[in-house]
C-alpha positions in Angstrom: 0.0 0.0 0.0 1.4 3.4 -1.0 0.5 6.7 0.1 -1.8 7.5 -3.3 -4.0 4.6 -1.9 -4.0 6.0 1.7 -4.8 8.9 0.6 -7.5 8.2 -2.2 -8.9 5.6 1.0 -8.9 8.6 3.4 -11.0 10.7 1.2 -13.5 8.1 0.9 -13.9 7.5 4.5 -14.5 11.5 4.9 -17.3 11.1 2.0 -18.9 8.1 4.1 -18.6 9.9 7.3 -20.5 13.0 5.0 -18.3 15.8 5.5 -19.1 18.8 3.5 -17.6 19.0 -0.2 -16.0 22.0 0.7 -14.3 20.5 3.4 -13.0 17.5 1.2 -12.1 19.9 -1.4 -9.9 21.8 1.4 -8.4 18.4 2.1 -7.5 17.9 -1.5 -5.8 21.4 -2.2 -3.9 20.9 0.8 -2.4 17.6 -0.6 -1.8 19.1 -3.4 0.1 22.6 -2.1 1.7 19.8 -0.2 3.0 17.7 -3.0 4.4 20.4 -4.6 6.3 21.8 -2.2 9.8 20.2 -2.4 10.8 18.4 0.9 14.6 18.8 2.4 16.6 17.0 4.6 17.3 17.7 7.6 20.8 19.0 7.2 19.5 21.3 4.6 17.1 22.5 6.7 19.9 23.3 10.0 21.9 24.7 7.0 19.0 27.1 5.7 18.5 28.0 9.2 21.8 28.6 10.3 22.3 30.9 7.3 
């Protein structure tokens, strides 16, 4: 199981436990801002920071 299938199986149990479209939809932009954002390590982040 990979995260796409979590995910896609975590949307479906907020559908079945009838939360508001709007609140899915949040849910889903939020994966997707999250996605996009590049993820570092942490000795790039102590780096970043330190600079």
């Amino acid at each position: 199981m990979n995260l796409e299938d979590i995910y896609k199986e975590f949307l479906y149990d907020l559908e079945i436990k009838n939360y508001s479209p709007r609140t899915i939809k949040g849910y889903k932009n939020n994966n997707k801002a999250n996605k996009s954002i590049p993820h570092e390590s942490k000795k790039q982040r102590a780096i970043r920071i330190v600079h």
